[in-house]
C-alpha positions as CSV (number, residue, x, y, z in Angstrom):
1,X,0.0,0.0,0.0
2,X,2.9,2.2,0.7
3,X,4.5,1.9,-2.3
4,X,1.5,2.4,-4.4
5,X,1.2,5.9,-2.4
6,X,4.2,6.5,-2.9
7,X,3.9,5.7,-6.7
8,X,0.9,7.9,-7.2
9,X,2.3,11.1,-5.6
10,X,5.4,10.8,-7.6
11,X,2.7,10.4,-11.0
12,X,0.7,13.1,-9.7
13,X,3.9,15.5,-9.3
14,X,5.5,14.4,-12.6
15,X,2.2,15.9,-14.1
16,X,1.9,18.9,-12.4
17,X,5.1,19.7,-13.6
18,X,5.1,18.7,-16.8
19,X,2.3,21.3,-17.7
20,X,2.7,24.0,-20.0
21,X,2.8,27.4,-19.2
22,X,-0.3,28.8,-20.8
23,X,0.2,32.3,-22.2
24,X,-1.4,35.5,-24.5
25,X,1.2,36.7,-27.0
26,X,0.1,40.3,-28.2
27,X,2.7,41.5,-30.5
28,X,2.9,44.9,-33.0
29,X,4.7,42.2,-35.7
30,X,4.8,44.7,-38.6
31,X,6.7,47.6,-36.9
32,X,10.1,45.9,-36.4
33,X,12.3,43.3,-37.1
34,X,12.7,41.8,-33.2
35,X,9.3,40.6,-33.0
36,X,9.4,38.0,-35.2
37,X,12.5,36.8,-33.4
38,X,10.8,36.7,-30.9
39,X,7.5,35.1,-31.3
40,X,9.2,32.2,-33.3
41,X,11.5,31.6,-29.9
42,X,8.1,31.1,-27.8
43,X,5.9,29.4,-30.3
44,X,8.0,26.6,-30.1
45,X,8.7,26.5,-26.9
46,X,8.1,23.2,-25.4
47,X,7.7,24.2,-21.6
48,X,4.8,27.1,-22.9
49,X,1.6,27.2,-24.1
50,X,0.3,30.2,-26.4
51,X,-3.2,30.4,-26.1
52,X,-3.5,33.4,-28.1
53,X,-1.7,35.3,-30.7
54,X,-3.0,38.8,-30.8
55,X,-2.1,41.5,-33.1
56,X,-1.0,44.8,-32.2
57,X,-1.5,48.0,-34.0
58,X,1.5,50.8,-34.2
59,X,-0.4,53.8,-35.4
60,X,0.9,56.7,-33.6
61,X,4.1,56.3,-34.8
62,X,5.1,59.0,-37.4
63,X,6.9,56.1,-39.8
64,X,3.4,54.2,-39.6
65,X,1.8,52.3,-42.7
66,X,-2.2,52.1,-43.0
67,X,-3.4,49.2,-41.1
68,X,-0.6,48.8,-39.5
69,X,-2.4,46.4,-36.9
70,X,-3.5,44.0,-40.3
71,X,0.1,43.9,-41.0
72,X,1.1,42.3,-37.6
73,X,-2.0,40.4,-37.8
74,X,-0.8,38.7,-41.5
75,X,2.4,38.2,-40.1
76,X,1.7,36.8,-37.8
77,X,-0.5,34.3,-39.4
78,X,2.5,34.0,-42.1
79,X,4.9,32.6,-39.1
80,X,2.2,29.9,-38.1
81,X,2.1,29.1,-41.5
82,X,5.8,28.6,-41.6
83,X,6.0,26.8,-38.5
84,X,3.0,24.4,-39.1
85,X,1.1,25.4,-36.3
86,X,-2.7,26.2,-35.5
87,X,-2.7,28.8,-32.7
88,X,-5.8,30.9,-32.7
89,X,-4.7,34.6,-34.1
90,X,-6.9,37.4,-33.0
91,X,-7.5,41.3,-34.6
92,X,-6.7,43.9,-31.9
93,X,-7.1,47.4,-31.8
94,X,-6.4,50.2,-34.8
95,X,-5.2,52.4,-33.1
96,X,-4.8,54.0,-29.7
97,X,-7.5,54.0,-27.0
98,X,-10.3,57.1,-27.4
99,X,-9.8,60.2,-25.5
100,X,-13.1,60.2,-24.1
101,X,-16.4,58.4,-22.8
102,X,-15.9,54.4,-23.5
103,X,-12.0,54.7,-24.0
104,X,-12.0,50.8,-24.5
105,X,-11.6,49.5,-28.2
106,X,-13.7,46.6,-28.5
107,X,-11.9,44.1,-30.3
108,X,-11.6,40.2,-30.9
109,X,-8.3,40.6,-29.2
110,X,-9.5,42.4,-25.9
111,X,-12.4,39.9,-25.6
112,X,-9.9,37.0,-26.2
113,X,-8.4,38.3,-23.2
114,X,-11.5,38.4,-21.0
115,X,-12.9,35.2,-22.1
116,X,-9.7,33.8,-21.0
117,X,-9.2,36.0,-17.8
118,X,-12.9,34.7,-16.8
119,X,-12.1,31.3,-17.1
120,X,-8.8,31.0,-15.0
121,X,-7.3,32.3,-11.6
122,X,-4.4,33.7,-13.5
123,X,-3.7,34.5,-17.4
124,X,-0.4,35.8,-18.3
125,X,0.2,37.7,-21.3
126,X,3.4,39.1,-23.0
127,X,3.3,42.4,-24.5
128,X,5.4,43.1,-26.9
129,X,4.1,46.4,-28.2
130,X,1.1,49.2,-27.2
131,X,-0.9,48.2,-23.9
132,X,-4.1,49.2,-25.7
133,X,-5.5,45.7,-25.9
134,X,-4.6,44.7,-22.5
135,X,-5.9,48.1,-21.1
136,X,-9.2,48.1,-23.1
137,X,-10.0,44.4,-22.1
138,X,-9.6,45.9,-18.0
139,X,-11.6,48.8,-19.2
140,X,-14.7,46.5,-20.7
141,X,-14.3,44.1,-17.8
142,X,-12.2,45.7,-14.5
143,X,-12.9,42.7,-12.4
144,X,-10.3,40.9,-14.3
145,X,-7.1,43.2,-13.2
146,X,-6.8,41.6,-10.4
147,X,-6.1,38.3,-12.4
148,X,-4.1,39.4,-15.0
149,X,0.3,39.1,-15.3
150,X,1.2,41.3,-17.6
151,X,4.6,41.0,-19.2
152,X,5.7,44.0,-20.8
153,X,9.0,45.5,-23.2
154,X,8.9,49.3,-22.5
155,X,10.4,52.5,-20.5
156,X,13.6,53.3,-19.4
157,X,14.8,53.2,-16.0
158,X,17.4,54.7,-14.2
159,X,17.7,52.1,-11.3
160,X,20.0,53.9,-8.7
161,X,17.2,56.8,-8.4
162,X,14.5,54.9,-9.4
163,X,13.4,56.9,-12.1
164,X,10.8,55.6,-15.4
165,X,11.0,57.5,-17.9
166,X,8.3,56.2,-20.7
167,X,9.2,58.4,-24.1
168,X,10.7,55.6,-25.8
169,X,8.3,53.8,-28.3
170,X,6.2,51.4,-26.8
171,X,4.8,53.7,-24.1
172,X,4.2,56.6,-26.6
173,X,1.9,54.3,-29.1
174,X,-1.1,54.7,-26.2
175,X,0.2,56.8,-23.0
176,X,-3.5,56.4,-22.0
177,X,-3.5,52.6,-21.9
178,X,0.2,52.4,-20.2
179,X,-1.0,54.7,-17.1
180,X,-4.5,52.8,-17.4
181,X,-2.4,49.9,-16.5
182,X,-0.1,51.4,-14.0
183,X,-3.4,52.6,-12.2
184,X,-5.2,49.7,-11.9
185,X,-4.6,46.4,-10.1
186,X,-2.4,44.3,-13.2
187,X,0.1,42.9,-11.8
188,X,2.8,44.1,-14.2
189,X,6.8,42.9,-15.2
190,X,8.5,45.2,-17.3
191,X,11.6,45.0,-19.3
192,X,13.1,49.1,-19.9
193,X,14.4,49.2,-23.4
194,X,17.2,50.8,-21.4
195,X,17.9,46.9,-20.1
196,X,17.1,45.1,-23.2
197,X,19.7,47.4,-25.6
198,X,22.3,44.3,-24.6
199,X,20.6,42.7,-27.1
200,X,22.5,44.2,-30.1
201,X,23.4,41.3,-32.3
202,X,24.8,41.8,-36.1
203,X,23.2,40.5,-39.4
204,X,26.2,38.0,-40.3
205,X,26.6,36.5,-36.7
206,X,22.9,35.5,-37.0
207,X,23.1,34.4,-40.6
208,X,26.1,32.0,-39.8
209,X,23.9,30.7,-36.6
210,X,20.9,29.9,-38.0
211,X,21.1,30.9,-41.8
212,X,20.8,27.5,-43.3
213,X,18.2,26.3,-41.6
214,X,14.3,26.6,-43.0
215,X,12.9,29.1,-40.0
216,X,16.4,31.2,-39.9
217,X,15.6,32.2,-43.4
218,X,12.4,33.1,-42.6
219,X,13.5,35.4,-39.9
220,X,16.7,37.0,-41.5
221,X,14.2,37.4,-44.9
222,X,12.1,39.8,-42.3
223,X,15.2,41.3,-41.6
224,X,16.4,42.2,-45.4
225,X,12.9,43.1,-46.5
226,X,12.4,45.5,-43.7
227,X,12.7,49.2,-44.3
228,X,15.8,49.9,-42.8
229,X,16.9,46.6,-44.3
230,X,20.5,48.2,-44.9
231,X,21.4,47.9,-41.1
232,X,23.8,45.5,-40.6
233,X,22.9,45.4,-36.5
234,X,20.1,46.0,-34.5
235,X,18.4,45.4,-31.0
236,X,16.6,42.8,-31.3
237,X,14.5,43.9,-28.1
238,X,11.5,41.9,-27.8
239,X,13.7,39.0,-27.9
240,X,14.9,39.7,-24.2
241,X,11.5,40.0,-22.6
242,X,10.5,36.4,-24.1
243,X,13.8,34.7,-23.3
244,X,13.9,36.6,-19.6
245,X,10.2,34.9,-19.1
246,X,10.4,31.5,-20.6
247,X,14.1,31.0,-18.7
248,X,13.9,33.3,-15.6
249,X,17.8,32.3,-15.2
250,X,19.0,34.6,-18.1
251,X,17.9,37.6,-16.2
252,X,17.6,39.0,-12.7
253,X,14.6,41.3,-11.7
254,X,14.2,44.1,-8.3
255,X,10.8,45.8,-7.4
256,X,10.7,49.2,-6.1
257,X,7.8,51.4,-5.5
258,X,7.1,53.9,-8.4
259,X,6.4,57.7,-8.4
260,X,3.1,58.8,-8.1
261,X,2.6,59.6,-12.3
262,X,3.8,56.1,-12.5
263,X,1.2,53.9,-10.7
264,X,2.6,54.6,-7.2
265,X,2.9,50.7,-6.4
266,X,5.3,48.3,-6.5
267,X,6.5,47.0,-9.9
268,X,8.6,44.1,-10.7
269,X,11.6,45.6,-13.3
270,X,14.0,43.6,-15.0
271,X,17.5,45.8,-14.3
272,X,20.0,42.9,-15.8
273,X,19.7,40.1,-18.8
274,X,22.2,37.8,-19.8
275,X,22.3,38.6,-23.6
276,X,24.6,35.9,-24.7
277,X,23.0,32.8,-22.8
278,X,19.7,34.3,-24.4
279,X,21.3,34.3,-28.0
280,X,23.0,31.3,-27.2
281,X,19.3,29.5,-26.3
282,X,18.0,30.9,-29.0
283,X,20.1,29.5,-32.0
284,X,20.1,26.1,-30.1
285,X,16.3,26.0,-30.3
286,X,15.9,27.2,-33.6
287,X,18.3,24.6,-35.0
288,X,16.4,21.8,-33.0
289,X,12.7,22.8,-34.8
290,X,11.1,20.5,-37.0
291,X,8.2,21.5,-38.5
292,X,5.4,19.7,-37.8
């Protein structure tokens, strides 16, 4: 009898910790080259799963295109295609939140988000771009703050005065959402551009990497076809917020209370990432996808 105990809690643990983490990906695709990096790390992840790929708009921005939220939502759809997988993609928001009366817009993405929210304890979602679907699902629904664990790539921090500045790009595509969601109960984790610049990486190093394999072409075709194609490096920022959650190990985190314009709570802050174990992670698992 002892041992069959014994055998069951050891079946039961094995389980529990074999589950995936279930997360929201909400990602302005179309405005950079880093974000396609980055979502191809996490959608093959084996330890996570994403319930949810939403698409992000990037409308503010003066180098904007029309649609610009279509564009992350095709491709985004383009990189399931490309990795063989059937994740449910969702349309967010357009553009910015209103400036007045119901500030919320009511998209598939924001009511992905509640649905989801309703139907667990916790959801976590990384945001890789504006906080305007995350802060217009709260608006529609505020009971659901409370349950939500935001991950978020914006701000930059000066960490010996504990300063946030948020004029760097990600805040400035909806200040009204960002300081929607510093004022409400989300519990948020944010990784200041100001941390994530370690990420610089150059065009050739990635090419020799991961150049010859079918889903490294895919990425470094994103990177020549881009705008500013003719860079030879770049940041590819997004990447460190995804690598910092799915291995907590490549980065280290301190929470300090924030100034009263800045949600006046305690924030979680990632102040240090380990840029090559992240690159080093991330050419390993790209080189070890099949697609399915």
């Amino acid at each position: 009898m002892k041992q069959l105990v014994v055998f069951l809690f050891l079946g039961i643990s094995l389980l529990g910790f074999s589950q995936k983490r279930q997360v929201i990906v909400d990602a302005d695709t179309g405005n950079e080259v880093d974000d396609l990096y980055a979502l191809a790390r996490i959608l093959i992840e084996p330890s996570v799963e994403v319930t949810a790929l939403n698409a992000a708009h990037w409308q503010t921005s003066h180098w904007t295109i029309e649609n610009s939220m279509e564009n992350s939502h095709r491709l985004n759809q383009q990189l399931l295609g490309e990795l063989g997988l059937a994740i449910k993609t969702y349309r967010g928001a357009p553009a910015r939140m209103y400036d007045w009366g119901d500030r919320a817009q009511h998209t598939a993405a924001a009511y992905e988000i509640i649905r989801q929210a309703k139907s667990k304890e916790r959801l976590d979602i990384l945001v890789l771009g504006a906080l305007t679907n995350v802060a217009s699902a709260v608006f529609i629904a505020p009971e659901i703050a409370s349950k939500l664990n935001v991950y978020w790539l914006g701000t930059t921090v000066d960490f010996d005065k504990k300063i946030v500045k948020r004029n760097d790009f990600n805040p400035l595509m909806d200040s009204y959402a960002l300081d929607y969601i510093l004022e409400s109960k989300v519990d948020i984790h944010i990784m200041p551009v100001s941390v994530a610049s370690a990420m610089q990486i150059s065009f050739e190093e990635v090419e020799e990497k991961i150049g010859n394999h079918f889903l490294g072409k895919h990425l470094q075709k994103r990177w020549v076809d881009h705008i500013d194609s003719g860079r030879r490096s770049r940041v590819l920022w997004d990447l460190a917020l995804i690598a910092a959650y799915i291995n907590p190990d490549f980065s280290e985190t301190t929470t300090f209370t924030t100034s009263r314009d800045s949600g006046n709570r305690p924030i979680e802050f990632y102040h240090k990432i380990d840029a090559k174990a992240i690159y080093k992670d991330f050419y390993k698992t790209i080189l070890a996808f099949e697609k399915k």
